[in-house]
C-alpha positions in Angstrom: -3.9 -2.5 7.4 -1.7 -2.1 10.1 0.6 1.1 10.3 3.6 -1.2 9.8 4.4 -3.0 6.5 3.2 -6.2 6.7 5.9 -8.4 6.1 9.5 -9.2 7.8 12.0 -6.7 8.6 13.6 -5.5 5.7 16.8 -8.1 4.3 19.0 -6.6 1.5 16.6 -6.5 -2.3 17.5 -9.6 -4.4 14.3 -9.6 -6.5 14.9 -12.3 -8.7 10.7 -12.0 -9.7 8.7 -9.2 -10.1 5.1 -9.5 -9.2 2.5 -9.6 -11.8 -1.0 -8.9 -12.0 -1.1 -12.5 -12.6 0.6 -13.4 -8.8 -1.8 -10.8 -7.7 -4.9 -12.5 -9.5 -3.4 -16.2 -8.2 -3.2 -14.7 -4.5 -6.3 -12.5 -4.4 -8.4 -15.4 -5.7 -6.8 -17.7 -3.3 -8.3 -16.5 0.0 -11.5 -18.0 1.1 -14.8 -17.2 -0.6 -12.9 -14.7 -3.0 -14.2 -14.0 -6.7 -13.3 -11.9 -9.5 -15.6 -9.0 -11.3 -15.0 -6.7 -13.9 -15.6 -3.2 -12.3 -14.5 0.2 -14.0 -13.0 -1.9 -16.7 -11.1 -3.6 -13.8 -10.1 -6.5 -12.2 -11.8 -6.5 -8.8 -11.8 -9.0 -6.1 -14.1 -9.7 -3.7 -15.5 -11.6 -0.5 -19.6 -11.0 0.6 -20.1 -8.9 -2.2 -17.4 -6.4 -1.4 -14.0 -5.1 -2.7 -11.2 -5.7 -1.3 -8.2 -5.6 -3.7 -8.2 -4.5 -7.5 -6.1 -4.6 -10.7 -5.1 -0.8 -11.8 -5.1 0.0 -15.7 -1.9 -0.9 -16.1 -1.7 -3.4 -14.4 1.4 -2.4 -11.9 -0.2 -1.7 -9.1 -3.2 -2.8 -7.4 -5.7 -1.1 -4.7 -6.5 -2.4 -1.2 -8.5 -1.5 1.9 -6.2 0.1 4.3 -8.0 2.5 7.3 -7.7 6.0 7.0 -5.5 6.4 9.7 -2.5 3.7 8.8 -1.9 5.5 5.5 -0.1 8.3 6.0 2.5 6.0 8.0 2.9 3.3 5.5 3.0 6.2 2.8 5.7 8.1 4.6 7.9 4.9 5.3 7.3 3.3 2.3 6.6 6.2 -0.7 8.1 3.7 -3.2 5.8 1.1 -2.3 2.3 2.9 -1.2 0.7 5.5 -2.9 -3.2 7.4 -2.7 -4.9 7.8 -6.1 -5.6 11.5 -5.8 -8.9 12.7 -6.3 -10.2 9.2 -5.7 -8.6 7.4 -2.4 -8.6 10.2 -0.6 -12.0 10.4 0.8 -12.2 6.1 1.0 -9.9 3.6 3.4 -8.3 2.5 0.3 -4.6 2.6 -1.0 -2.8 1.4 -4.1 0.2 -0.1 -3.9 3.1 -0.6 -6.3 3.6 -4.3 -7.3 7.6 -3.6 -8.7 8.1 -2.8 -5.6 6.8 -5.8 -3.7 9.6 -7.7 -1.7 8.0 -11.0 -3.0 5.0 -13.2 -3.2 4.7 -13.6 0.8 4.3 -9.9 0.7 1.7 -9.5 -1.7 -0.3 -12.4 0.2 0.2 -10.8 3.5 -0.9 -7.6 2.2 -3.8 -8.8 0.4 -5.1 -11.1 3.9 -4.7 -7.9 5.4 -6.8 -6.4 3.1 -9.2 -9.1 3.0 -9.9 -9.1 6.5 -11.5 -5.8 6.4 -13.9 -6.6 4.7 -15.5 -10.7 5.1 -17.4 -11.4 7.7 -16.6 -12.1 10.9 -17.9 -15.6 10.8 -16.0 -16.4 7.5 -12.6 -15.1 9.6 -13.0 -17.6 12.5 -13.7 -20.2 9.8 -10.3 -18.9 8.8 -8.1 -18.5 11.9 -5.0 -19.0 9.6 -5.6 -16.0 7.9 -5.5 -13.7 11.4 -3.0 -10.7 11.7 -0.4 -10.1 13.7 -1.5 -9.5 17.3 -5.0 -10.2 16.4 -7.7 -11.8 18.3 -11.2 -11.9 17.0 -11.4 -11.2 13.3 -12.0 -7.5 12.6 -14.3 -7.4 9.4 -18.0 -7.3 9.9 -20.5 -9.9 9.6 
C-alpha cells in the first residue's frame, strides 16, 4: 500500500451507503484469480494460494497487506479509517481497516487492488495492467 490513501483527494462526506462485508466480499472476489476460504472462522480471500484481504468477526472491518513501512503514515493521517490489530499485525505487513469509514465502493476496490497486488504473481499482474497503481510500472507482487 502506498503511504497515501488510495483514493481521490478528500470531497466533503455524503455517505449515502455504508460498505458491507457483502461490497467487500463482491470486490474482493472480483479481482482476477481471487477465491474465498474459511480461515480462523473467517472470510479470507485469496490469489496463488495467499491472503490478501479478510472479513473480521464482526464483520466491520476487514484486513489487508499493507508494507510495514506505509502504516504508520496511513495510521496517523487516517486513525478513523486504519487501524493494527495489536498483538497480531504488529509483527506482519498487514492492517485492518474500518469499512464505516470507507468514502465509497471505489475506495474499497482501490484498496483491496492495492492489496491484491502484493501478493499475485507477477505474471498474473501484467495479465492485468488495469489493475496497476498509481505511478507503477512493472507489477510488484512476486511470481
Amino acid at each position: 500500500m502506498t503511504a497515501r490513501s488510495p483514493r481521490s483527494p478528500r470531497s466533503p462526506r455524503s455517505k449515502a451507503t455504508t460498505i458491507t462485508a457483502a461490497d467487500v466480499r463482491s470486490a474482493a472476489l472480483s479481482l482476477p484469480d481471487t477465491t474465498e476460504k474459511l480461515a480462523w472462522g473467517q472470510p479470507t480471500f485469496r490469489v496463488a494460494g495467499k491472503i490478501f484481504a479478510s472479513l473480521g468477526d464482526d464483520e466491520t472491518a476487514m484486513g489487508v497487506k499493507c508494507p510495514k513501512e506505509d502504516r504508520a503514515e496511513l495510521i496517523a493521517a487516517e486513525p478513523e479509517k486504519f487501524f493494527l490489530k495489536e498483538g497480531h499485525d504488529d509483527h506482519y505487513a498487514w492492517m485492518r481497516v474500518r469499512l464505516a469509514a470507507l468514502e465509497d465502493a471505489g475506495e474499497l476496490a482501490a484498496i483491496l487492488a492495492d492489496s491484491w497486488r502484493q501478493v499475485a504473481p507477477r505474471r498474473l499482474q501484467a495479465e492485468h495492467p488495469e489493475l496497476e497503481g498509481p505511478g507503477e510500472g512493472e507489477g510488484q507482487g512476486q511470481g
